[in-house]
C-alpha positions as CSV (number, residue, x, y, z in Angstrom):
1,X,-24.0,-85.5,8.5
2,X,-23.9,-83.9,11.8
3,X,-20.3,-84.0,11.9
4,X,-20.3,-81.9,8.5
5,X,-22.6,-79.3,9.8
6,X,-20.6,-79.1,13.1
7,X,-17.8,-78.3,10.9
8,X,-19.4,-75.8,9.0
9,X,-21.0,-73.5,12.3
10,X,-17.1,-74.1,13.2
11,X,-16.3,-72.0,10.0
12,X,-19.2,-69.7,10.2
13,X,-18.5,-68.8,13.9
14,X,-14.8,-68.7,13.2
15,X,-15.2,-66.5,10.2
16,X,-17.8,-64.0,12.7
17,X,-15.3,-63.8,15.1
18,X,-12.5,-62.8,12.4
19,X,-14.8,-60.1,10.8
20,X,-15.9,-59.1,14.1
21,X,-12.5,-58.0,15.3
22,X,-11.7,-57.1,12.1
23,X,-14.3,-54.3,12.5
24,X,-13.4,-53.9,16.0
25,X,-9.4,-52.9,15.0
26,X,-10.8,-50.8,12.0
27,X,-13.2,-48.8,14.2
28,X,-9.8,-48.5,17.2
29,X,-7.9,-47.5,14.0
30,X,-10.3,-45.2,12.7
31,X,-11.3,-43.8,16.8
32,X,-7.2,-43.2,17.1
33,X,-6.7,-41.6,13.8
34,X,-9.8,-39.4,14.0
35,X,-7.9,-36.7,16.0
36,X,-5.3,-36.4,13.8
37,X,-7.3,-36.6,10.8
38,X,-9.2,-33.3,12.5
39,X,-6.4,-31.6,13.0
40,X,-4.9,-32.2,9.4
41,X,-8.4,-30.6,7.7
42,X,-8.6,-27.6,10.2
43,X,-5.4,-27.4,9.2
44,X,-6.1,-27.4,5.5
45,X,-9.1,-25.0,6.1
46,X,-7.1,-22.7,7.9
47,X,-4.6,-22.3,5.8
48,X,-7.1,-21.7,2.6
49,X,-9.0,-18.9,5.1
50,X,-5.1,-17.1,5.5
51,X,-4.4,-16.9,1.9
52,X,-8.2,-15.7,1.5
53,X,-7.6,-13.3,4.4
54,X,-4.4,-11.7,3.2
55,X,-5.4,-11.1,-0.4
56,X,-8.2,-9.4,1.4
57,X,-6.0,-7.7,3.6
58,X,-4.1,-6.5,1.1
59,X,-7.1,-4.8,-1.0
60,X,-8.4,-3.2,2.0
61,X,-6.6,-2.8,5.3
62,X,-3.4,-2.6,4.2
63,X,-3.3,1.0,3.3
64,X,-4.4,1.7,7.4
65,X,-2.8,-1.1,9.2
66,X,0.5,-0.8,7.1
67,X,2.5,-3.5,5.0
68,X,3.0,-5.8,7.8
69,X,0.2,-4.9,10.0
70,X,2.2,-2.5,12.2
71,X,0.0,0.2,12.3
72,X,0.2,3.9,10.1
73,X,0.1,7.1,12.1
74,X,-3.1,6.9,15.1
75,X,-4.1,3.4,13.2
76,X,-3.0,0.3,15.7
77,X,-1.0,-2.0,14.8
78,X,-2.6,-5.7,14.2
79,X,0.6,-7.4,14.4
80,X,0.5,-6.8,18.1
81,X,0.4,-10.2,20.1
82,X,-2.5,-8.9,22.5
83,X,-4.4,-9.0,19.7
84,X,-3.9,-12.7,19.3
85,X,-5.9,-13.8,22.3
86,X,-8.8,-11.3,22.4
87,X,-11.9,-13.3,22.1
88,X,-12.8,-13.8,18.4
89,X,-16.4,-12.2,19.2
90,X,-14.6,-9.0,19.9
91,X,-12.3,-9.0,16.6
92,X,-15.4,-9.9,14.7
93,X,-17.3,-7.5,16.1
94,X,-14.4,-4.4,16.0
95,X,-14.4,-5.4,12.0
96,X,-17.7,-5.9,11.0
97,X,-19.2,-2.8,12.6
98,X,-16.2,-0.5,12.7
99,X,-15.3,2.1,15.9
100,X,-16.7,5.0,16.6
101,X,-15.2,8.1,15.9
102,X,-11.9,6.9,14.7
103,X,-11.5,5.8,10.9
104,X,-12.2,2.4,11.7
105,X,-15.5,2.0,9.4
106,X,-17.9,-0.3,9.2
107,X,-17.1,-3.7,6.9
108,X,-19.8,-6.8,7.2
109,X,-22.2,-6.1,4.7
110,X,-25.1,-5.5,7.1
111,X,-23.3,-2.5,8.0
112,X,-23.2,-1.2,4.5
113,X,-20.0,-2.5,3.9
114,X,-18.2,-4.9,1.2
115,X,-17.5,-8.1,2.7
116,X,-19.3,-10.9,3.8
117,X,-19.6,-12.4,7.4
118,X,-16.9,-15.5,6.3
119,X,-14.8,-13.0,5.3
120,X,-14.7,-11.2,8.2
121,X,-14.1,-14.2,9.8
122,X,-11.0,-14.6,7.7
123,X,-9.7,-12.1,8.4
124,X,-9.8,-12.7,12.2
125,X,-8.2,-15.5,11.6
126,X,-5.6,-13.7,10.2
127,X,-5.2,-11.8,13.3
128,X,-5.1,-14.7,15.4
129,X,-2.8,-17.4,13.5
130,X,-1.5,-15.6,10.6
131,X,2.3,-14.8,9.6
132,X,2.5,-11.2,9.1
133,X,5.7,-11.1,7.1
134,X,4.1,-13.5,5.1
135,X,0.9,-11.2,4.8
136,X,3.7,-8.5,3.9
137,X,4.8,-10.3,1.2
138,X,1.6,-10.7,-0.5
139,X,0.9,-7.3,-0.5
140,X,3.8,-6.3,-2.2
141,X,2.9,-8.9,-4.7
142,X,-0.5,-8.0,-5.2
143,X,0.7,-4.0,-5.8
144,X,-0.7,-2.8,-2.8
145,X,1.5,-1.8,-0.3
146,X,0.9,1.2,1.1
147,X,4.4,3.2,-0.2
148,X,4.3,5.6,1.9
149,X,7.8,6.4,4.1
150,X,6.8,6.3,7.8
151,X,8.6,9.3,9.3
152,X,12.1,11.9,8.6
153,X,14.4,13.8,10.5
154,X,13.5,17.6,10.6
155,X,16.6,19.8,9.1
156,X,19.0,20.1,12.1
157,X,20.0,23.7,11.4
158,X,16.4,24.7,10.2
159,X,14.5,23.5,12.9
160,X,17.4,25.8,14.9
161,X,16.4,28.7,13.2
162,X,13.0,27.9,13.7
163,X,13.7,27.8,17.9
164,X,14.7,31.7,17.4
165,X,10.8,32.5,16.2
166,X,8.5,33.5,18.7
167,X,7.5,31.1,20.6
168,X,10.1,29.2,18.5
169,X,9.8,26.0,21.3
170,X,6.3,25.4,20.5
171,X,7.3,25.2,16.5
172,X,9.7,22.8,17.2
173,X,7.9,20.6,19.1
174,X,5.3,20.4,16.5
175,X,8.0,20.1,13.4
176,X,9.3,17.0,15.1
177,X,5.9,15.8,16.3
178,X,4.9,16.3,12.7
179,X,7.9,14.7,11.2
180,X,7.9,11.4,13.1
181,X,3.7,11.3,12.7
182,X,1.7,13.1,10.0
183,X,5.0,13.6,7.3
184,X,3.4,9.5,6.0
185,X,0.1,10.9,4.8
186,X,0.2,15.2,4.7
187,X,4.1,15.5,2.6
188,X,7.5,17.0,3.1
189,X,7.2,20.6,4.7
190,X,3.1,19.8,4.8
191,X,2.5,20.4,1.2
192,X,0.3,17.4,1.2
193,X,0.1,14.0,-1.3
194,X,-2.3,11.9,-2.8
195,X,-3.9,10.9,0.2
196,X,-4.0,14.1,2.5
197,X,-4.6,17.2,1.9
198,X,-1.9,20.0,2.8
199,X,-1.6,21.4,5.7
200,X,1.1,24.1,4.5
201,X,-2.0,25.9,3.4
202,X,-3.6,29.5,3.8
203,X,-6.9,27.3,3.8
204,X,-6.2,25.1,6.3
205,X,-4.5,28.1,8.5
206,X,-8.0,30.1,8.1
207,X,-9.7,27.4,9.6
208,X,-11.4,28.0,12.9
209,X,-9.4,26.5,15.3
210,X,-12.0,24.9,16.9
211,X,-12.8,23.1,13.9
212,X,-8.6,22.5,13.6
213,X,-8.8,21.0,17.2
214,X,-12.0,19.0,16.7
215,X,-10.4,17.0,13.4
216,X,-6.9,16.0,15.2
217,X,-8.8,15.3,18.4
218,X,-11.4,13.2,16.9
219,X,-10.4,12.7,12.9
220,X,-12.4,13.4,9.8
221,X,-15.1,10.5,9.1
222,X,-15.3,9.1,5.7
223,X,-11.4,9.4,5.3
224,X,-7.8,8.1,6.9
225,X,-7.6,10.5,9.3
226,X,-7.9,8.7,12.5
227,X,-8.6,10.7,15.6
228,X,-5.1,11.5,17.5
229,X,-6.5,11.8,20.8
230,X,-5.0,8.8,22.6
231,X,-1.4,9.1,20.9
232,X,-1.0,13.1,21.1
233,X,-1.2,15.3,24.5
234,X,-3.4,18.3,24.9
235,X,0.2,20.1,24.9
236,X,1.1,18.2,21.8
237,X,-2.0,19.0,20.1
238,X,-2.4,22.5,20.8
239,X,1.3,22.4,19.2
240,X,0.3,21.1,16.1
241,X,-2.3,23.7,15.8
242,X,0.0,26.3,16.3
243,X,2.1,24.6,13.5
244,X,-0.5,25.0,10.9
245,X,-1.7,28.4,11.3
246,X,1.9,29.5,11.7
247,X,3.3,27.3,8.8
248,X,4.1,30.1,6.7
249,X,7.1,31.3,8.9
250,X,8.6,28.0,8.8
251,X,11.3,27.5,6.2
252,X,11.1,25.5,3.2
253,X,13.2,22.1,3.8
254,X,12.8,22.1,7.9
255,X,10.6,18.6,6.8
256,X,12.4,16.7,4.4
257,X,10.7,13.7,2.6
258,X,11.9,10.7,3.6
259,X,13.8,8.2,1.0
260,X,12.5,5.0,2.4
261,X,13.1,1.9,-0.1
262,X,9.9,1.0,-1.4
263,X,9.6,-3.1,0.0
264,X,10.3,-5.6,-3.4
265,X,9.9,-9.4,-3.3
266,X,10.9,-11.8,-6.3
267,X,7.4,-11.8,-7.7
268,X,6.6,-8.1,-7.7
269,X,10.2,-7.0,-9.3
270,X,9.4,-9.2,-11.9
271,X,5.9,-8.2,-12.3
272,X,7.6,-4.7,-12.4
273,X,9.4,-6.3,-15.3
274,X,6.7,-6.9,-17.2
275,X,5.1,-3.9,-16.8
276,X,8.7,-2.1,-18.0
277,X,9.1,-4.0,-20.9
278,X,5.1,-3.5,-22.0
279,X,5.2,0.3,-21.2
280,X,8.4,2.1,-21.0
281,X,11.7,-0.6,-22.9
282,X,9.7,1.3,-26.1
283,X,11.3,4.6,-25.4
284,X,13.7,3.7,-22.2
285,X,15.5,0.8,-24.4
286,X,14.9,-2.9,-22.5
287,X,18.0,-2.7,-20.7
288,X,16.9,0.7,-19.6
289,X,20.2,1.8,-21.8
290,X,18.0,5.2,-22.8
291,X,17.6,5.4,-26.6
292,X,17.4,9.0,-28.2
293,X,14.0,9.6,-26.9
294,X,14.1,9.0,-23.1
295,X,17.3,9.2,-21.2
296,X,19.1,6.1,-19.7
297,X,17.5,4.7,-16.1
298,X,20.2,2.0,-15.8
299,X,23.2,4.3,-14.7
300,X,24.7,4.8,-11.2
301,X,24.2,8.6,-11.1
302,X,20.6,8.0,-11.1
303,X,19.8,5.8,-8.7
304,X,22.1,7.7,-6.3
305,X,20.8,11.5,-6.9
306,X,17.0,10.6,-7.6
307,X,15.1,9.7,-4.8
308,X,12.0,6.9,-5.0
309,X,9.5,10.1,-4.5
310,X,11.2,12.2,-7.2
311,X,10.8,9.2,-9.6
312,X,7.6,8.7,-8.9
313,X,7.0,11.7,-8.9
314,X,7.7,11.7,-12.7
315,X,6.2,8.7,-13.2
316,X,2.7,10.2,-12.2
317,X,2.9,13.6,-14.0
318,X,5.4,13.3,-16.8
319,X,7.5,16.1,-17.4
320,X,6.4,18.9,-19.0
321,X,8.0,19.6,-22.7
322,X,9.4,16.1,-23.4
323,X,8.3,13.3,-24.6
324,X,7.9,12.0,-21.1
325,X,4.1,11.8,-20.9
326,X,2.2,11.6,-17.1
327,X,1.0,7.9,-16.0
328,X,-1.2,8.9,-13.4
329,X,-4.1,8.1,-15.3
330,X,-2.8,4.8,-16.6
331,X,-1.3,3.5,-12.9
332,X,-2.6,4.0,-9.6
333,X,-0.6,3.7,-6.1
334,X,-4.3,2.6,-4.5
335,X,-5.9,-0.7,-6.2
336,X,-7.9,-0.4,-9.0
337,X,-11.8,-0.5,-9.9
338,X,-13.1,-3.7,-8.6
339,X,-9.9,-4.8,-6.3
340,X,-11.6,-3.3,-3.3
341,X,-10.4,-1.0,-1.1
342,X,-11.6,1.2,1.9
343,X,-15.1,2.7,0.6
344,X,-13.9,6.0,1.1
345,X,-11.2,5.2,-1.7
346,X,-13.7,2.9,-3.7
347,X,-16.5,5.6,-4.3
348,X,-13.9,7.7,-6.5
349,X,-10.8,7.6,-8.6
350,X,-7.9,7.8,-6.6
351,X,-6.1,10.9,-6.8
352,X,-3.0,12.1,-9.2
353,X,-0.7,13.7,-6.4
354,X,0.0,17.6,-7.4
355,X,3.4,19.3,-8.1
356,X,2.8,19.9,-4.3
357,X,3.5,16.1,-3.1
358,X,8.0,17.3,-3.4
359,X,9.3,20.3,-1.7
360,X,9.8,22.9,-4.5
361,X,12.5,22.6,-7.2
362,X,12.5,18.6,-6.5
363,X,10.8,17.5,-10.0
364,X,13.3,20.1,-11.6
365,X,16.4,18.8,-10.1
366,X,15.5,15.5,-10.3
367,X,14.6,15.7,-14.4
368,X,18.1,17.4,-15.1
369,X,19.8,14.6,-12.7
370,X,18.0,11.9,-15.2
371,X,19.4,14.2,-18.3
372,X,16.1,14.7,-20.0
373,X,16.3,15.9,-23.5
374,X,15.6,19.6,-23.8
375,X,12.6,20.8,-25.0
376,X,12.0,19.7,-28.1
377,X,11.5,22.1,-31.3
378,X,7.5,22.4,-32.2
379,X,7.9,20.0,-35.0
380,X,9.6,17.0,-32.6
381,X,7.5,17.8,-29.9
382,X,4.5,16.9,-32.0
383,X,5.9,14.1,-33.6
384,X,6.6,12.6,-29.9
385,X,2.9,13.4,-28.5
386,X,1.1,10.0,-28.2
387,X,-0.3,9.0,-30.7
388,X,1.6,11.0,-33.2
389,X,3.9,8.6,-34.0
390,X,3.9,8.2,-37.6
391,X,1.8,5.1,-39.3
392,X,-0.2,4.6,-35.8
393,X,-2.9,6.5,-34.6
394,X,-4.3,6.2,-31.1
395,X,-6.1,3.0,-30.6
396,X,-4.9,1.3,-34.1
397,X,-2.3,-0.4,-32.6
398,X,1.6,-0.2,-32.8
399,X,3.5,2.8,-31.4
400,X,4.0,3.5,-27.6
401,X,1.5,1.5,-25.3
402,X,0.5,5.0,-24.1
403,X,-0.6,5.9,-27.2
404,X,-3.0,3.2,-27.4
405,X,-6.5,2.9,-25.9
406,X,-5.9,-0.2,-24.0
407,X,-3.2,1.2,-22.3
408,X,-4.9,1.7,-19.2
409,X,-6.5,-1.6,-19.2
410,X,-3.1,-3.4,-19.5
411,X,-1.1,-1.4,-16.8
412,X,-3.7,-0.9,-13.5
413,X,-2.1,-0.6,-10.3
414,X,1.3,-1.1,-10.4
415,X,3.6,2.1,-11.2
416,X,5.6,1.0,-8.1
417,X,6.3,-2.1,-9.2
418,X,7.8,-0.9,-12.3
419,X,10.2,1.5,-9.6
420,X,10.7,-1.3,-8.0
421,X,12.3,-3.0,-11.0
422,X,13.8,-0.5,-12.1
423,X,16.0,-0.1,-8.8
424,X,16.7,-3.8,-8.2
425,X,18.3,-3.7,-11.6
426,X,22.2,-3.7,-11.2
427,X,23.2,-0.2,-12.9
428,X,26.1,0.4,-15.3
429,X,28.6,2.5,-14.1
């Protein structure tokens, strides 16, 4: 009997002992897995806070900080690597409350802005660990890159003529200070664009030019002008002044618009595709062949002679007397009610750029480079108003998407996109 329960405490201990190192090399496993297992979820985490962060990015801080965060005009770049190390209080702080007397505003929620404190820190961690061409690429997904061309060349032989003025050195200074800075948001020649106002103005050259001084020097709150102070000298600046209230002796054409190609990924061409074929294969033909209608877009001559702002150009307002109606109340350039934004663009529609946005003649030349039909006889023309189309009223269905209410629920922002199709696709000779 004794022998028998010898034998089992045997077992028992023996089985102990096995379950106790059993547990012992389970918790070691567990102890020397734990910092890998740490590293894999703050991996995880992080990488759901970037693709959070550059959707956010994209809806709001593109249009300041640029496409790949490299900075528009007097807004800083946030590609740049000192920003990578500054203490995350700092970036947090720079965000949420904004920065005093540039156009930095105000974003954590406390502040009266949109977004929430996690976020903000998002989008820090964007700043710190993020891939910006990445970032870029969403952007031009999402329909939001801000398409505006960076900086031109002033006209050699103008901005010559220019030198003979009076005072003809200061001019030029500010024409090429003007072209390689401010051309982005103000226009070609300063004539102005959907974001700025002109500067080519009797207005703006009637201003006091204290006041004139005061907005470069410190920028315009409530708007994208950022104060120019620490990128412009007082010499430079007082150029620029003498640039606007002089602008009326300056020739037309010294500052070009710049034909920079609008940035395209795989996604947003073929969102652009969809948008074509819902809005425009009606009267364009789906191959963009042209029926009788609408001229042909697929042919070498015009993607050669029409530049991206002419197009858009007629895109936004339509051309007058055809049956080419204007989509700048169906499609934005900024993003659309309820996909955020700056406030200063959320408060308020974003503008339809004026006949102002080309140098003059441009939407002329450009519509007889495209071969649009001429003006149709009273009959035709009402026959190809929207709407008019025979059998389909406005909002019944059928006919033209433009000539149907939801029209401008279906499109949004996106007119760029359907550019960017439009050039991507290989044209007939």
């Amino acid at each position: 009997m004794n022998e028998k329960l010898e034998r089992s405490y045997r077992i028992e201990m023996l089985l102990g002992l096995i379950g106790t190192a059993l547990i012992v090399f389970a918790f070691a496993f567990y102890i020397a897995s734990e910092p890998t297992r740490i590293i894999e979820a703050q991996g995880e985490i992080l990488h759901t806070q970037l693709d959070d962060a550059m959707i956010l990015y994209a809806e709001n801080c593109a249009v300041c900080h640029g496409l790949n965060g490299e900075g528009i005009g007097a807004t800083p770049p946030l590609n740049a690597p000192g920003l990578g190390v500054m203490p995350y209080d700092e970036l947090y702080k720079v965000i949420a409350r904004g920065r005093f007397e540039t156009a930095m505003p105000a974003w954590s929620k406390e502040d009266g802005g949109p977004l929430s404190d996690y976020q903000i820190g998002e989008l820090v961690a964007l700043i710190e660990s993020g891939d910006w061409n990445e970032t870029g690429d969403r952007v031009v997904n999402l329909g939001l890159a801000p398409l505006i061309p960076f900086a031109t060349d002033p006209d050699p032989a103008l901005l010559e003529a220019v030198g003979l003025l009076p005072d003809g050195a200061t001019l030029q200074t500010a024409i090429t200070i003007y072209a390689s800075q401010c051309v982005a948001c103000h226009g070609a020649d300063g004539l102005g664009t959907g974001i700025a106002p002109a500067l080519n103005d009797p207005e703006a050259s009637a201003k006091d030019i204290a006041e004139l001084e005061r907005t470069i020097v410190y920028g315009n709150a409530g708007t994208l002008m950022a104060g120019w102070s620490n990128v412009l000298t007082p010499e430079e600046i007082s150029a620029m002044l003498t640039l606007i209230q002089r602008w009326d002796e300056v020739p037309v054409g010294a500052i070009p618009a710049p034909d920079v190609p609008i940035p395209t990924t795989e996604e947003s061409i073929a969102l652009g595709a969809e948008l074509y074929n819902a809005n425009c294969s009606r009267c364009h033909a789906p191959n963009g062949q042209g029926t009788p209608r609408a001229p042909a877009l697929n042919v070498k001559s015009f993607f050669t002679d029409t530049t991206d702002q002419a197009i858009q150009q007629i895109i936004t307002l339509g051309v007058p007397g055809t049956a080419m109606p204007a989509w700048g109340d169906r499609m934005t350039e900024g993003p659309p009610a309820g996909m955020g934004g700056p406030p200063w663009m959320r408060s308020q529609p974003t503008p339809i750029p004026t006949t102002q946005s080309l140098s003059p003649g441009t939407i002329a030349e450009a519509t007889q480079r495209v071969d649009v039909p001429p003006t149709p006889t009273p009959i035709a023309a009402a026959q190809h108003q929207p709407g008019a189309d025979t059998g389909h009223s406005t909002g019944q269905g059928g006919g033209p998407p433009w000539a149907q209410e939801q029209a401008q629920s279906e499109t949004g922002a996106l007119d760029w996109r359907v550019l960017a199709f439009t050039r991507q696709r290989p044209p007939s000779t």
